[in-house]
TIMARSE-808473 format. One line per 4 residues: number of its first residue (from 0); their letters; for each residue x, y, z of N, C-alpha, C. Coordinates in nm, 4 decimals, always signed. Example, Ala and Ser with C-alpha at 12.3 -4.5 7.8 and 13.67 -1.06 7.14 Angstrom:
2
0	as	+1.3190/-0.5690/+0.7800/+1.2300/-0.4500/+0.7800/+1.3200/-0.3300/+0.7800  +1.2850/-0.2250/+0.7080/+1.3670/-0.1060/+0.7140/+1.2900/+0.0030/+0.7870;
//
This chain:
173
0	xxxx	+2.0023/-5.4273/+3.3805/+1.8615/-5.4009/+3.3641/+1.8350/-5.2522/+3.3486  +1.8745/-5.1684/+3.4476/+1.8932/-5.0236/+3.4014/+1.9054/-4.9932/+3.3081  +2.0508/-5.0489/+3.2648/+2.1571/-4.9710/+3.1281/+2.0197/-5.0009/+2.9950  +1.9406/-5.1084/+3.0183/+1.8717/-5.1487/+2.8965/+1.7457/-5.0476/+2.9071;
4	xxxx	+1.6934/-5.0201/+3.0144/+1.6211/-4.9446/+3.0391/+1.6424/-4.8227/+2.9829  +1.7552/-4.7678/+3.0124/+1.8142/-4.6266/+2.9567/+1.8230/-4.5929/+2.8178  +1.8732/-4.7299/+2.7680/+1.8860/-4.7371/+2.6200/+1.7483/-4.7233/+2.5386  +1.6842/-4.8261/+2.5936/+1.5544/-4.8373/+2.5147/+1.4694/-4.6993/+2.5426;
8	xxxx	+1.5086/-4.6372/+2.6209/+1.3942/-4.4682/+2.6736/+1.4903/-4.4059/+2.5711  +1.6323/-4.3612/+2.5715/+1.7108/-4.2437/+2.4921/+1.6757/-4.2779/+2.3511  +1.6374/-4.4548/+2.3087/+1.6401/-4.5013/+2.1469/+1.4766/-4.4168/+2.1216  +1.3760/-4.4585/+2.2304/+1.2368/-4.3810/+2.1999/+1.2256/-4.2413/+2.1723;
12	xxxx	+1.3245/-4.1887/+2.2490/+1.2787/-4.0066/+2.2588/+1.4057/-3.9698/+2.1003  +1.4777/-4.0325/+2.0871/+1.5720/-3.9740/+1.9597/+1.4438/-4.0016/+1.8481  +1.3625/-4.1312/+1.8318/+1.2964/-4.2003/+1.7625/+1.1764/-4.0997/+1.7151  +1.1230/-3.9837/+1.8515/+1.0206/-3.9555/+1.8738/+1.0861/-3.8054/+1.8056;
16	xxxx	+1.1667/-3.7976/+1.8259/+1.1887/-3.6204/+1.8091/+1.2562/-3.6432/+1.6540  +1.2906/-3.7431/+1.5628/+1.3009/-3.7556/+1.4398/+1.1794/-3.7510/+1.3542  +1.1266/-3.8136/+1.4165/+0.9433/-3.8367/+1.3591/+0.9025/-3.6991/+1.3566  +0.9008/-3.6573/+1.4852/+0.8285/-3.4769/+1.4636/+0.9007/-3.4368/+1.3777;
20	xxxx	+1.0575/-3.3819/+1.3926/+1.1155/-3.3032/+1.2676/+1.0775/-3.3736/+1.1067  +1.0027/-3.4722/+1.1044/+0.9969/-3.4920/+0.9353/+0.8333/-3.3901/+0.9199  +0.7826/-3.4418/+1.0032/+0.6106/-3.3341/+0.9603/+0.5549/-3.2453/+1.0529  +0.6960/-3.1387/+1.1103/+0.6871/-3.0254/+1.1335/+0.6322/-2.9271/+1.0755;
24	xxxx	+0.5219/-2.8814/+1.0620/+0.4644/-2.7590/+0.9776/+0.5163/-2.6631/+0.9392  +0.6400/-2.6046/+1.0350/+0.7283/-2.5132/+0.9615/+0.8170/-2.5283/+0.8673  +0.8760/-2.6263/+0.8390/+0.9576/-2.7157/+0.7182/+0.9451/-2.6132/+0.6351  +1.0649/-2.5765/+0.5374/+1.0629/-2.5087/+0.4030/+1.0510/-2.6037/+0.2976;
28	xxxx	+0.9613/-2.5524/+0.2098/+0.9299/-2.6507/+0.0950/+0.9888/-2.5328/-0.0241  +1.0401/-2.5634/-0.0872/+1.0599/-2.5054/-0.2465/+1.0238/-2.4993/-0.3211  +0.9818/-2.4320/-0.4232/+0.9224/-2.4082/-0.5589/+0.9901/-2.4967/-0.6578  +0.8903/-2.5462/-0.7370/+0.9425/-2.6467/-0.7809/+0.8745/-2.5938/-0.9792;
32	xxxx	+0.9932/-2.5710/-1.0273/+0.9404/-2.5206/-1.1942/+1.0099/-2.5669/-1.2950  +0.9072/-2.6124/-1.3816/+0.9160/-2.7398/-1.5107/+0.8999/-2.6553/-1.6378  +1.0059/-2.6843/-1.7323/+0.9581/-2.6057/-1.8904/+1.0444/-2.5319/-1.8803  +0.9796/-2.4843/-1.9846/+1.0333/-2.2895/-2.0727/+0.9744/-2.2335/-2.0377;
36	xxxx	+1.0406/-2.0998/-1.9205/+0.9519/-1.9935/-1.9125/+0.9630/-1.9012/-2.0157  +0.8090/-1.8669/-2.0404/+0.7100/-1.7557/-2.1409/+0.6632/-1.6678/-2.0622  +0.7183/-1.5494/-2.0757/+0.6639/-1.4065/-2.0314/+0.6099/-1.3763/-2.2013  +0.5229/-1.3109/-2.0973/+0.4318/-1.2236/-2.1728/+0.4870/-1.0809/-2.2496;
40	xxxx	+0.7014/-1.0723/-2.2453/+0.6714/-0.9948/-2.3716/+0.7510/-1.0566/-2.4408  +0.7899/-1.2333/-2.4400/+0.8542/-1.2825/-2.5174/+0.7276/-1.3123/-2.6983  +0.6052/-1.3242/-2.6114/+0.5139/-1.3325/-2.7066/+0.4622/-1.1939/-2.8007  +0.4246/-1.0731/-2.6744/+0.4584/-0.9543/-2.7600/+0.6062/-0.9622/-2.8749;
44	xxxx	+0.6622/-1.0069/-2.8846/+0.7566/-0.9656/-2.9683/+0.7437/-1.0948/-3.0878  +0.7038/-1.1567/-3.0778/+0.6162/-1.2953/-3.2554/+0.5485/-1.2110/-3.2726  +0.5695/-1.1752/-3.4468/+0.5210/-1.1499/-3.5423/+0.5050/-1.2675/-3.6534  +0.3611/-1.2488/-3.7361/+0.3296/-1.3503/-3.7941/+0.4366/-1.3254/-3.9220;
48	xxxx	+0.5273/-1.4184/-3.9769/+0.5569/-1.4192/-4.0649/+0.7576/-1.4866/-4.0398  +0.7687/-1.4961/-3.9224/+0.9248/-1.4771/-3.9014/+0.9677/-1.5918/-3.8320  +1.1108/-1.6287/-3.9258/+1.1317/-1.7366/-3.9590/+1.1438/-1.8127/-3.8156  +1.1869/-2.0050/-3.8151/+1.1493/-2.0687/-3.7010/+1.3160/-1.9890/-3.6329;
52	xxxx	+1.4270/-2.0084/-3.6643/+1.5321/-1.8920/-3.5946/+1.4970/-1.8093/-3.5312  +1.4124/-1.7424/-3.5996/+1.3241/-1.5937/-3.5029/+1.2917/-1.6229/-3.3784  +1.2375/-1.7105/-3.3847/+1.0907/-1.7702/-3.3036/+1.1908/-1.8572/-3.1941  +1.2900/-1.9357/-3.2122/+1.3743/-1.9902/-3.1237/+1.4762/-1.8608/-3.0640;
56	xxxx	+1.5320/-1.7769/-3.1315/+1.5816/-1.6518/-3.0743/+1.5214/-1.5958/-2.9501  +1.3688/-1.6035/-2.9884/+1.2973/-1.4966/-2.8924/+1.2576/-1.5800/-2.7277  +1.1584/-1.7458/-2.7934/+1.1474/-1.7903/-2.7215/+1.2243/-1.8829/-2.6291  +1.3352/-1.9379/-2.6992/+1.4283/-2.0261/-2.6900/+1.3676/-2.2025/-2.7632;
60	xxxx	+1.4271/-2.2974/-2.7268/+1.4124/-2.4247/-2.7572/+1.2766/-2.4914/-2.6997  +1.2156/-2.5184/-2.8330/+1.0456/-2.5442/-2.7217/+1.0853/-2.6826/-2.6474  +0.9872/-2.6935/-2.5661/+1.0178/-2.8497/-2.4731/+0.9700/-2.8887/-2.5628  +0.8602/-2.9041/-2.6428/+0.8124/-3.0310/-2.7420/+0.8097/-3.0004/-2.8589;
64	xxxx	+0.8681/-3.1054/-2.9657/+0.8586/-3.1011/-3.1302/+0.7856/-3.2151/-3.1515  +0.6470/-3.2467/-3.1949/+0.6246/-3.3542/-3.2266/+0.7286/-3.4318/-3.3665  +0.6834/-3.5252/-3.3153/+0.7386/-3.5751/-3.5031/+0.6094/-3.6247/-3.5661  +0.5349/-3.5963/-3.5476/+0.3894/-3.6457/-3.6642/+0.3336/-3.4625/-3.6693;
68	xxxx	+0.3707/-3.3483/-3.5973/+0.3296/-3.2181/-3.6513/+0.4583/-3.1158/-3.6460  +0.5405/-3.1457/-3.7484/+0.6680/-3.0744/-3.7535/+0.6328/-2.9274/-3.7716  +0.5353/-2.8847/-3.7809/+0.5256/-2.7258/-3.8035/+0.4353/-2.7061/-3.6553  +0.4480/-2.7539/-3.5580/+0.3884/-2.7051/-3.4360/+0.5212/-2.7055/-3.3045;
72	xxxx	+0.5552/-2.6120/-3.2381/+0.6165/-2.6254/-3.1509/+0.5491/-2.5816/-2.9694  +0.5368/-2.6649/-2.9157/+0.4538/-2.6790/-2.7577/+0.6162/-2.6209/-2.6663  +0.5533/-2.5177/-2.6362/+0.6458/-2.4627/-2.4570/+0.5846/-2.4641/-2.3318  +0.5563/-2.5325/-2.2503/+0.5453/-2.5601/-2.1374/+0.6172/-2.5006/-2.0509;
76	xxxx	+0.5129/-2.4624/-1.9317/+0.6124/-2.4264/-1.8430/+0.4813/-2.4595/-1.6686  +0.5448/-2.5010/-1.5902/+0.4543/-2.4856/-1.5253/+0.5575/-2.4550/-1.2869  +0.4727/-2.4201/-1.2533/+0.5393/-2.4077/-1.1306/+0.4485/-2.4223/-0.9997  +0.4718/-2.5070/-0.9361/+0.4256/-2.5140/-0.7687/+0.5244/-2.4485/-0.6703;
80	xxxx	+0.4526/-2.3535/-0.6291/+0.5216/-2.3280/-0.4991/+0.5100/-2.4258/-0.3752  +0.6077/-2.3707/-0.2763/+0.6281/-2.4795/-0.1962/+0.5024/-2.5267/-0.1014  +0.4657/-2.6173/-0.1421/+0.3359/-2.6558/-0.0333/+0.1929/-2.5453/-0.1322  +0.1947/-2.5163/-0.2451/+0.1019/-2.4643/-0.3114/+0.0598/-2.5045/-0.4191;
84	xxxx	-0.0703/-2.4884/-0.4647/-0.1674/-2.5115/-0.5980/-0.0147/-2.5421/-0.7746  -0.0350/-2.6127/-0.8026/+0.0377/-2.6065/-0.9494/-0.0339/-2.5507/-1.0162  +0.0635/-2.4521/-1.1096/-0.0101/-2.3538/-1.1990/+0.0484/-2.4129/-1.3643  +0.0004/-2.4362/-1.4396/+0.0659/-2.4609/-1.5577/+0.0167/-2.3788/-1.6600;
88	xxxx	+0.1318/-2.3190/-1.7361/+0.0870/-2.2575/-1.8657/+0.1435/-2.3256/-2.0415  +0.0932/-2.3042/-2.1023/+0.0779/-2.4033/-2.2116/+0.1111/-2.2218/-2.3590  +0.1696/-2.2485/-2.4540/+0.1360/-2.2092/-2.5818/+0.2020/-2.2997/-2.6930  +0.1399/-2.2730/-2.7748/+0.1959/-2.3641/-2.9378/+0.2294/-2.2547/-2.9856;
92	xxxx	+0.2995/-2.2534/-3.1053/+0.3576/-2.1666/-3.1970/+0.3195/-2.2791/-3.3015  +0.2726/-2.2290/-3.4127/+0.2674/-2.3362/-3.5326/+0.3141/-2.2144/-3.6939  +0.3805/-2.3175/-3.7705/+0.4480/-2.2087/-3.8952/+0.3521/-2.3176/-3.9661  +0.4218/-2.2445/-4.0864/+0.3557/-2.2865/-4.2492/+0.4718/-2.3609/-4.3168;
96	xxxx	+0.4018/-2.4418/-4.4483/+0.5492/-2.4919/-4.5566/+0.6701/-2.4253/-4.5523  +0.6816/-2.3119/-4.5744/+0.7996/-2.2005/-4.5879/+0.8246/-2.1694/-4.4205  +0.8500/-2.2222/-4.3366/+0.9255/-2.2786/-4.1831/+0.8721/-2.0709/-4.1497  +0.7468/-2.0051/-4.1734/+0.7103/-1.8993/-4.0856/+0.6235/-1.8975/-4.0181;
100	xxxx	+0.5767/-1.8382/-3.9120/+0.5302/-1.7809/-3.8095/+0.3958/-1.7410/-3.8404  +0.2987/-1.8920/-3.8443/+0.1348/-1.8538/-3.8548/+0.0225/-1.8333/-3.7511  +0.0967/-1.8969/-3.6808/-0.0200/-1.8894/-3.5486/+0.0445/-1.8878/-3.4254  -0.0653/-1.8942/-3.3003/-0.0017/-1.8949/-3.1810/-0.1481/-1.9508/-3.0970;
104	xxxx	-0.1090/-2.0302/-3.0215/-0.2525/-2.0425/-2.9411/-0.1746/-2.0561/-2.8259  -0.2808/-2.0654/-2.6817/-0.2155/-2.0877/-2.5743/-0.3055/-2.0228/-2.4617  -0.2338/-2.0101/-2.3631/-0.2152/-1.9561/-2.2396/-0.1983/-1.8022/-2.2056  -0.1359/-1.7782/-2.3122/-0.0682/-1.6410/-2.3559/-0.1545/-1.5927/-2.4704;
108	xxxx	-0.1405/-1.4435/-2.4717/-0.2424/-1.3684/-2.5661/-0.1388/-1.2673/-2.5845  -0.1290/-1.2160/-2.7527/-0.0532/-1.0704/-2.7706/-0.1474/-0.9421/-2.6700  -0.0448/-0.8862/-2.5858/-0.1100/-0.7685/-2.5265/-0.1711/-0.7721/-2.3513  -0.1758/-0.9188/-2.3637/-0.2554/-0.9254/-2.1868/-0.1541/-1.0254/-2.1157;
112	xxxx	-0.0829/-0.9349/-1.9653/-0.0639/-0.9785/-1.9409/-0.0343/-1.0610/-1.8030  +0.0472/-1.1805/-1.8076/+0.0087/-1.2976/-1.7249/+0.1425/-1.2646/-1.5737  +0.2124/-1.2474/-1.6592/+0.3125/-1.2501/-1.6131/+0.3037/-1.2351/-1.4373  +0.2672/-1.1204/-1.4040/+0.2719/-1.1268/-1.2310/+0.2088/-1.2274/-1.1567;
116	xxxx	+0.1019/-1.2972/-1.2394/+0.0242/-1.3848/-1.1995/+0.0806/-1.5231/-1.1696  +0.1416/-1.5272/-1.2764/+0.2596/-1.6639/-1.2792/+0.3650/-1.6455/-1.1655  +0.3968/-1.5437/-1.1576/+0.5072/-1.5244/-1.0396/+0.4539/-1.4902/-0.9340  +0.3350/-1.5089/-0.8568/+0.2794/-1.5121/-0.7294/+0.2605/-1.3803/-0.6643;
120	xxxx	+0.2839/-1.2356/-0.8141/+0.2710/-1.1003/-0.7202/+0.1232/-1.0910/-0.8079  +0.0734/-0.9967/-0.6950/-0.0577/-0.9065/-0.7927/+0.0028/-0.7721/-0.8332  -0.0259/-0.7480/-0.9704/+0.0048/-0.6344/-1.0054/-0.0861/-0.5466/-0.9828  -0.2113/-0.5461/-0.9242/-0.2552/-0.4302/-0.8721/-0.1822/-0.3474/-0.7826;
124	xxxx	-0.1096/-0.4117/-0.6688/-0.0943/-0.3506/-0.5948/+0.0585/-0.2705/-0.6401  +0.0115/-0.1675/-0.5318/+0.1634/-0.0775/-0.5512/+0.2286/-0.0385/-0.4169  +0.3388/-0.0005/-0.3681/+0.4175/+0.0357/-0.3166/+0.4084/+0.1465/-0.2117  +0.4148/+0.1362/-0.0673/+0.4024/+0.1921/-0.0202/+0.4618/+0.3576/-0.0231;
128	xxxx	+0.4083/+0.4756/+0.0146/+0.4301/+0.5679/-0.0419/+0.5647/+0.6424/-0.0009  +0.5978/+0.5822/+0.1468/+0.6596/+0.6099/+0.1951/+0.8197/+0.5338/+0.2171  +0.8436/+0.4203/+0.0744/+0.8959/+0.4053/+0.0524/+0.9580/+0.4125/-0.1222  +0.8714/+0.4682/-0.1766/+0.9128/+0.5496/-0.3052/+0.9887/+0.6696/-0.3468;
132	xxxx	+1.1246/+0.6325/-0.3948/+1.2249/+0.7606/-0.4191/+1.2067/+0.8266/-0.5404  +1.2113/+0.9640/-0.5011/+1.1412/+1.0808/-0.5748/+1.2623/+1.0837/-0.6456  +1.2849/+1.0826/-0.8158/+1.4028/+1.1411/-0.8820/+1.4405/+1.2897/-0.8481  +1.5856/+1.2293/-0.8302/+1.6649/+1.3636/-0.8065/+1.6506/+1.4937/-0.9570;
136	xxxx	+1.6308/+1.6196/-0.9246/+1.6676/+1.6948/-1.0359/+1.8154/+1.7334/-1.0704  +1.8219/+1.6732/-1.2225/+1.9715/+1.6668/-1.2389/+2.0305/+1.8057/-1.2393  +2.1724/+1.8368/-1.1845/+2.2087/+1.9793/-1.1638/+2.2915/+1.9894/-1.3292  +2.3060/+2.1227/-1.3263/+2.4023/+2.1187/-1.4297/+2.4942/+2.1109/-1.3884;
140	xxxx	+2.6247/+2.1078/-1.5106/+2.7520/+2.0853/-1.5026/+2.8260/+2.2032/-1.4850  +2.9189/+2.2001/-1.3648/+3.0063/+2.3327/-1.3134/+3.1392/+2.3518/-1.4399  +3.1421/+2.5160/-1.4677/+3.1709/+2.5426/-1.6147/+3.3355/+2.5195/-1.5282  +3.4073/+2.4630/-1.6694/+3.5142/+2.4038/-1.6782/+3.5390/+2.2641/-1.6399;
144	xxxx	+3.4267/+2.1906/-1.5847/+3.4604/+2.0531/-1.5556/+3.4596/+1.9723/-1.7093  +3.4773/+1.8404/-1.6064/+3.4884/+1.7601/-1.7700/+3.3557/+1.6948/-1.8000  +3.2448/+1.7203/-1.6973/+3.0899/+1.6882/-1.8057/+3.0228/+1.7953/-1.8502  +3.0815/+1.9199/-1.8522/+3.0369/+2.0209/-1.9563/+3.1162/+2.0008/-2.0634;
148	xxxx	+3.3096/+1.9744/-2.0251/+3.3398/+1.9456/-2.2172/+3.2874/+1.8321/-2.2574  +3.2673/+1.7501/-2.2221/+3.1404/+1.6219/-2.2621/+3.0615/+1.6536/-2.3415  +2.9191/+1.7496/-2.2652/+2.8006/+1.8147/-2.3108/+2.8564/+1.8883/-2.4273  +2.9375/+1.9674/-2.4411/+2.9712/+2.0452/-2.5440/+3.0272/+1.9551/-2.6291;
152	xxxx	+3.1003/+1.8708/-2.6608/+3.1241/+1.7717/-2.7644/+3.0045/+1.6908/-2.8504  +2.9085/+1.6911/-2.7019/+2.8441/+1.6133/-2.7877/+2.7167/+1.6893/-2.8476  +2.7133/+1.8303/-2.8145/+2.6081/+1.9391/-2.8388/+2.6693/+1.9701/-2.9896  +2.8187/+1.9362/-3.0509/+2.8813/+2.0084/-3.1540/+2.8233/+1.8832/-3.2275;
156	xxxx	+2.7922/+1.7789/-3.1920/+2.7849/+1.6722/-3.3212/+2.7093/+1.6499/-3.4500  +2.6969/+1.6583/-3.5610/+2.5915/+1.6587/-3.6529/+2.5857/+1.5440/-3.6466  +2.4295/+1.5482/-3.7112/+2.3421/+1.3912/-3.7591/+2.3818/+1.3745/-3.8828  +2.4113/+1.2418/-3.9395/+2.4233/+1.2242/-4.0869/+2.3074/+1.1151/-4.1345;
160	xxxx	+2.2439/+1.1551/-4.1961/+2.1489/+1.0474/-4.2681/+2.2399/+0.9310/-4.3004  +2.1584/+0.8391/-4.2655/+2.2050/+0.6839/-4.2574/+2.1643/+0.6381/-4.4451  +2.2762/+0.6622/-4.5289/+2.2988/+0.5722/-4.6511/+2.1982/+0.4870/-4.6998  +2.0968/+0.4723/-4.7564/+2.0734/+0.3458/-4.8172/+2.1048/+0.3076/-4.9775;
164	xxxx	+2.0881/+0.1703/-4.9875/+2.1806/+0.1028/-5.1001/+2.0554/+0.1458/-5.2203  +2.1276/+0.1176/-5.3111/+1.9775/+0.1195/-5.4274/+1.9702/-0.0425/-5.5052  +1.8687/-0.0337/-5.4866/+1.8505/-0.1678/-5.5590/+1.9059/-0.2278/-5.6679  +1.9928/-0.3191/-5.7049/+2.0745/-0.3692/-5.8342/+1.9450/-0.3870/-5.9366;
168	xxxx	+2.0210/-0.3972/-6.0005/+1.9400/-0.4011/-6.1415/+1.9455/-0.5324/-6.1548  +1.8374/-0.6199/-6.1935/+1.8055/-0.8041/-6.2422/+1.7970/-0.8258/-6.3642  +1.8291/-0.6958/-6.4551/+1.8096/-0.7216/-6.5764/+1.9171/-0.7444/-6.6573  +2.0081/-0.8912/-6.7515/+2.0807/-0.8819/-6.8342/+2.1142/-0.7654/-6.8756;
172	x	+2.2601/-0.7345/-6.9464/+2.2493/-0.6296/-7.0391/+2.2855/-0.6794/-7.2026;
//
């Protein structure tokens, strides 16, 4: 009668202290992020006119190609922090017949940007003062070492104008 007694109290309190550890408030939760991330100078750098290669170079592989709008490509990206608000950001890239670089809509704008916002810092703020390292002033180089013959090698170097081709001629002769 005891032993059952004992059992059934040690089965309650293991029972009881499993239950708390699942919806403990301190629990670490993780960030949890979906898509292609788009910074804001992957978009600074689309220019209208450049080819879909370009445009996969810069941005990488969009998450979505429709197949009923083959000249639109959707990048998604979106992220919840752990136990926080979901933030999602959205742009299209859309080309023309000739597979270039006509538009852009989105989330993203050439020039403004998102970026700290998406990653949970404010860029207003700055850095305490008293932990900011002042650049060192560079000394010169003690004569006879080997980063003055360095400096002097590379102080002797001329510039050569960089070659260009001339255009072939398209005309029969």
């Amino acid at each position: 009668m005891q032993n059952t007694k004992l059992l059934l109290t040690s089965f309650t309190l293991v029972g009881l202290l499993a239950l708390a550890g699942c919806s403990f408030p301190g629990v670490y939760k993780i960030d949890i992020q979906q898509g292609n991330v788009v910074t804001q100078d992957m978009i600074d750098q689309l220019r209208p006119g450049m080819t879909r290669r370009q445009v996969r170079f810069i941005m990488g592989n969009p998450l979505l190609t429709d197949t009923f709008h083959a000249d639109r490509w959707d990048y998604l990206y979106s992220l919840q922090p752990g136990g926080g608000e979901r933030q999602q950001e959205r742009v299209s890239v859309i080309f023309n017949g000739n597979d270039q670089l006509v538009s852009l809509s989105g989330d993203f704008m050439p020039g403004v940007s998102r970026d700290e916002a998406i990653l949970g810092r404010d860029s207003g703020t700055t850095a305490p003062a008293g932990n900011v390292e002042q650049p060192k002033a560079e000394e010169p180089a003690k004569p006879g070492s080997l980063l003055e013959q360095i400096q002097q090698d590379v102080d002797k170097v001329e510039t050569v104008p960089v070659p260009t081709q001339e255009p072939l001629e398209t005309s029969p002769q």
